[in-house]
N, C-alpha and C positions, 0 to 999 in steps of 0.2 A: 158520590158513590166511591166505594173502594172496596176491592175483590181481595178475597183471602190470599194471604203470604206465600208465596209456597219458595221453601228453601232449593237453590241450585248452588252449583261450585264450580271451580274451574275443569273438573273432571269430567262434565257433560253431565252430571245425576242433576234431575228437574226440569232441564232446558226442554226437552219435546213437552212434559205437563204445563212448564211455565208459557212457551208457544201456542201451543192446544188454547191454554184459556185465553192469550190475545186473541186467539179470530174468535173464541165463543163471547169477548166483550163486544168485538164490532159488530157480531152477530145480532146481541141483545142491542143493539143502539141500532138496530137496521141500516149499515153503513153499507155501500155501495159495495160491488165485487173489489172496484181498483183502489177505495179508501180502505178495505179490510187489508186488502196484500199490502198497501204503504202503511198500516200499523202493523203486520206482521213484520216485514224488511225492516222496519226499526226495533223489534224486537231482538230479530236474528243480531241483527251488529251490535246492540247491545251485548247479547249471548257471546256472540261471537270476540268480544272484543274481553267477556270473563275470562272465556278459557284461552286467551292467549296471555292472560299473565303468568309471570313466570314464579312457578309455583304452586302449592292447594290454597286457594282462595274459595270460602264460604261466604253467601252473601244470601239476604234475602228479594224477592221480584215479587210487584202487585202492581197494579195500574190505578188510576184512580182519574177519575170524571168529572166535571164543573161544567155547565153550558155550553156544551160542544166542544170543551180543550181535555185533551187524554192526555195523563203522565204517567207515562213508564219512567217506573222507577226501580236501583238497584240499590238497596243497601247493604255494604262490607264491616265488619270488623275488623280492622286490621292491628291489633294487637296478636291475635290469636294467628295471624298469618305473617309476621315475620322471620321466625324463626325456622319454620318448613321451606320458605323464600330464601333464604339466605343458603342452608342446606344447597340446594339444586342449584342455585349460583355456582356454588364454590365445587359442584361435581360437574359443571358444564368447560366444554376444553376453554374458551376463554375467560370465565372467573367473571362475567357481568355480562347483564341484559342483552338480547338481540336489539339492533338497533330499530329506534320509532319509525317507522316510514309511513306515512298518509295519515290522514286525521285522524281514523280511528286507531292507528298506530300510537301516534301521540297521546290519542287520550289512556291506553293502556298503558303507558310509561309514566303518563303523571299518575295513575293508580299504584303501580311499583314505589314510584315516588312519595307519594304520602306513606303508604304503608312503611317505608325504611331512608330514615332520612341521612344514611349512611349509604345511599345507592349514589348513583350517575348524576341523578340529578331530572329535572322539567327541561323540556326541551326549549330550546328557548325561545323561539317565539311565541309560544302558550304564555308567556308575560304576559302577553299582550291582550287577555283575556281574563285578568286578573280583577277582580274589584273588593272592597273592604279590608286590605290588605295593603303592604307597602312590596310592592311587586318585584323590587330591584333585591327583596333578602333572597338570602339562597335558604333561605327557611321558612319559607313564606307558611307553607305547610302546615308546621306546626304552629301556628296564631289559634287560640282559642278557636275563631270562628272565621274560616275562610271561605270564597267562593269563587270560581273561575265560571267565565257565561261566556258561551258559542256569541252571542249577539254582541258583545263587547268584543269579543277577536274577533271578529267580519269585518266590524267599523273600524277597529284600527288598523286591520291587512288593507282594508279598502283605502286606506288615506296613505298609506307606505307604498302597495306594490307597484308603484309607477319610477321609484329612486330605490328601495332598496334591497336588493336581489335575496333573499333570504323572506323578507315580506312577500316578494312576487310567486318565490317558490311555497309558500304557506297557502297562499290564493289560489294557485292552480293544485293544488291537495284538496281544497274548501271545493271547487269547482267537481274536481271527482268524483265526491263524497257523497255517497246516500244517504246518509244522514244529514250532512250538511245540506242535500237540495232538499229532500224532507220534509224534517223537524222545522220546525218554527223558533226552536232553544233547545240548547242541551246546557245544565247547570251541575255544575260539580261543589258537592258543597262539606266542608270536613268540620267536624265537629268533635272535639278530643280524638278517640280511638276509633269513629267514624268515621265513612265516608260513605256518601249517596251520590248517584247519578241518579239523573231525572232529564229522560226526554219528554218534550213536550210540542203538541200535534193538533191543530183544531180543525173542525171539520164542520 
């Protein structure tokens, strides 16, 4: 199964229609009261994590269904969104992005980041969640076909935060995270002047 497209932006236009249709999915899949709010809360941080890029960002939202795993999914063009991004950078009093704080912070900065690969940069332990890719470019980015997976940076914070204080502090962000307690995977995946998130949630 897979529910009609509906276009949102970083400007809030969509988000209540695209919200509205996650509970009417959990609805039609007769999910519990407390599994419809934990697919709605991964909606919102989804949502929520659009409009805090910095800048007008256009993407499209759908969900889509297999066997009892839900994928919320967002996909962005980011061709069409750097040069409005760049703009409000360069009118903001410091001249570059607020800084990433908390996981879903991070993953709005690696969005900034594909979209303009003249920004700040991936923060850096999001490395650590890299695969198909050689993780150590500072360009990883732009590779025909990239992917960064939430389930690859768990296992690798999880084998670090014990020696190395950066790793530890990524761990207790994982630990905060609604999404991160959540989802089951969240996969970030760039394909030329695309980029998709997709959480995913089984029940």
């Amino acid at each position: 199964m897979k529910t009609r497209v509906i276009p949102v932006n970083s400007k809030g236009e969509g988000i209540d229609e695209a919200l509205r249709q996650t509970e009417l999915v959990a609805q039609s899949y007769h999910l519990s009261d407390k599994q419809t709010l934990q697919l709605r809360l991964l909606g919102e941080e989804m949502m929520g994590m659009l409009r805090a890029v910095t800048g007008e960002m256009a993407a499209d939202y759908w969900i889509e269904e297999e066997n009892g795993r839900f994928a919320l999914c967002l996909s962005a063009d980011t061709k069409m969104y750097i040069d409005k991004r760049d703009k409000l950078i360069a009118l903001s009093s410091s001249g570059k992005n607020a800084a990433a704080t908390g996981f879903m912070g991070k993953l709005r900065a690696m969005l900034d980041a594909i979209a303009t690969p003249e920004a700040e940069g991936l923060p850096s332990s999001l490395d650590l969640g890299m695969t198909a890719m050689d993780a150590s470019s500072s360009n990883w980015m732009w590779h025909s076909m990239s992917t960064w997976s939430m389930a690859t940076y768990k296992a690798a914070l999880e084998e670090r935060k014990d020696t190395e204080g950066e790793a530890k502090e990524a761990w207790d962000e994982l630990e905060k995270s609604i999404v991160a307690n959540l989802a089951d995977e969240v996969k970030v995946a760039v394909k030329g002047n695309n980029v998709e998130i997709v959480i995913y949630k089984t029940f």
